[in-house]
C-alpha positions in Angstrom: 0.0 0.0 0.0 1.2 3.6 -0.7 1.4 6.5 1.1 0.1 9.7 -1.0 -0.4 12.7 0.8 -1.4 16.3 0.0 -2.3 19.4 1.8 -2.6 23.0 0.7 -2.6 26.9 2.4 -3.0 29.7 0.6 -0.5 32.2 2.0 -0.7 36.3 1.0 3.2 36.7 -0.4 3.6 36.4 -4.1 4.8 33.3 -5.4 8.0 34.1 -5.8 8.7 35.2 -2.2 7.4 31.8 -1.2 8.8 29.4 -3.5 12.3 30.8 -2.4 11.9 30.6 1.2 9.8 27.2 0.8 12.0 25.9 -1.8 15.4 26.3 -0.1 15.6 23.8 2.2 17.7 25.9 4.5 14.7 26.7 5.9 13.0 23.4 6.4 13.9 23.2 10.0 12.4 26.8 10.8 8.8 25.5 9.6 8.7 21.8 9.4 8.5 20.5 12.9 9.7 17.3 12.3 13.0 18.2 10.6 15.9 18.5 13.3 18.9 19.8 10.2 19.6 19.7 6.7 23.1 19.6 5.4 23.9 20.3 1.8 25.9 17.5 -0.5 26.2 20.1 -2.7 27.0 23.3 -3.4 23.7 26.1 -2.8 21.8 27.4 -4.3 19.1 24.8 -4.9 18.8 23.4 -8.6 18.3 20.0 -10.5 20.9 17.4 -9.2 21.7 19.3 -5.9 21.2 16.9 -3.0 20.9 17.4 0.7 20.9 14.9 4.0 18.2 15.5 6.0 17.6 14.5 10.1 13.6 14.4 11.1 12.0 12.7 13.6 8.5 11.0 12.9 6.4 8.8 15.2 9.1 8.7 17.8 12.1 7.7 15.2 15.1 9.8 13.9 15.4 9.3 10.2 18.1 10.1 7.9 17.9 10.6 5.0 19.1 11.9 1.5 17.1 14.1 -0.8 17.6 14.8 -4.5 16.0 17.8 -6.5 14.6 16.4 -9.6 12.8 19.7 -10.6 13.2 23.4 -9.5 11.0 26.1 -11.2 11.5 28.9 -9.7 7.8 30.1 -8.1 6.1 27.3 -9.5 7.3 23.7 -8.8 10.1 21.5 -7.3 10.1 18.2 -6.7 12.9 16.1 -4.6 13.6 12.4 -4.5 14.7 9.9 -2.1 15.1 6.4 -2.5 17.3 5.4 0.6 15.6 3.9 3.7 12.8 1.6 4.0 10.4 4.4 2.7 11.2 5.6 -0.6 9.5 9.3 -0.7 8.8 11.7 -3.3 8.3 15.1 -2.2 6.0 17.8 -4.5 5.6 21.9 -3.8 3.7 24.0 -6.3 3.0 27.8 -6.1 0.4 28.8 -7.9 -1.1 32.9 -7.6 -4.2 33.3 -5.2 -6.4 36.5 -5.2 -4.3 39.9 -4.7 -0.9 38.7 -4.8 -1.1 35.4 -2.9 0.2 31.8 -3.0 -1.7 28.8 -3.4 1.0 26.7 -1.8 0.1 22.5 -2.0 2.8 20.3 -0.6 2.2 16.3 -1.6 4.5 13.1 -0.3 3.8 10.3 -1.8 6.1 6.9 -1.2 5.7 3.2 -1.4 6.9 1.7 2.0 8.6 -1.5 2.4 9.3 -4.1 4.6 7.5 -3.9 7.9 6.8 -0.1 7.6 4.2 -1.5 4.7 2.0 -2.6 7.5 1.9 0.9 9.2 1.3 2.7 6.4 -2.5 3.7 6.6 -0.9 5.5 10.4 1.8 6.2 8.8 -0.1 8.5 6.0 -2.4 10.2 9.1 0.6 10.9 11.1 1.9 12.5 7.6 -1.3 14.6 6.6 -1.6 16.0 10.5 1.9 16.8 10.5 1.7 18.5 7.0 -1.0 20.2 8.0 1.0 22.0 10.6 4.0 22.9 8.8 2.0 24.7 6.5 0.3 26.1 8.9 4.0 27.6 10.1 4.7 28.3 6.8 2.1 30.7 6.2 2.8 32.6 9.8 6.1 32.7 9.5 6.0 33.9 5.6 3.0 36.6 6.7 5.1 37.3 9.7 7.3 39.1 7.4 
């Protein structure tokens, strides 16, 4: 069974301003709660090919893992890949404009896990859309904060 998750915000800074603090993942740990650090493999700025390690910690477990960008559009879309670990994930944010110079900011994970994390995946994906939730929740305050 896979895991596909998806949650949106609409937050009121242009796309631009929000794909560049959403999309360097720098900034992760400042509105993702579950991500403890992020440490570049690569040279910044963020691009196709760059690749970063990232520390979280979900459902009471650290996780490590490495990220690669796969697509970077500057204020519309980037997508990163990870294939280590026993779940596979594929991370998706678009911006999109909303009313007078907002965002429509949607943020989807979607992975297939293996091995004995297969069985917890339908709590896995509620843990996932919760937690989401509240990072774009963060998001949006800290962006409109500004």
């Amino acid at each position: 069974m896979g895991v596909d998750v998806q949650v949106e915000t609409t937050i009121d800074r242009s796309p631009a301003e929000v794909s560049a603090y959403a999309g360097d993942p720098s900034n992760a740990p400042a509105w993702y709660a579950n991500i403890r650090s992020v440490d570049w493999q690569t040279e910044p700025p963020v691009g196709p090919g760059s690749r970063m390690d990232f520390v979280a910690q979900f459902l009471g477990r650290r996780l490590a893992y490495t990220y690669e960008v796969v697509e970077w559009v500057p204020g519309e879309r980037l997508v990163m890949r990870t294939a280590d670990g026993p779940f596979p994930m594929e991370t998706t944010y678009t911006w999109e404009p909303a009313g007078d110079g907002g965002t429509r900011m949607t943020l989807r994970n979607r992975g297939t896990p293996s091995g004995f994390s297969r069985v917890g995946a339908p709590v896995m994906e509620r843990a996932m859309r919760r937690a989401t939730t509240q990072d774009l929740a963060r998001l949006k305050q800290l962006m409109e904060s500004r």
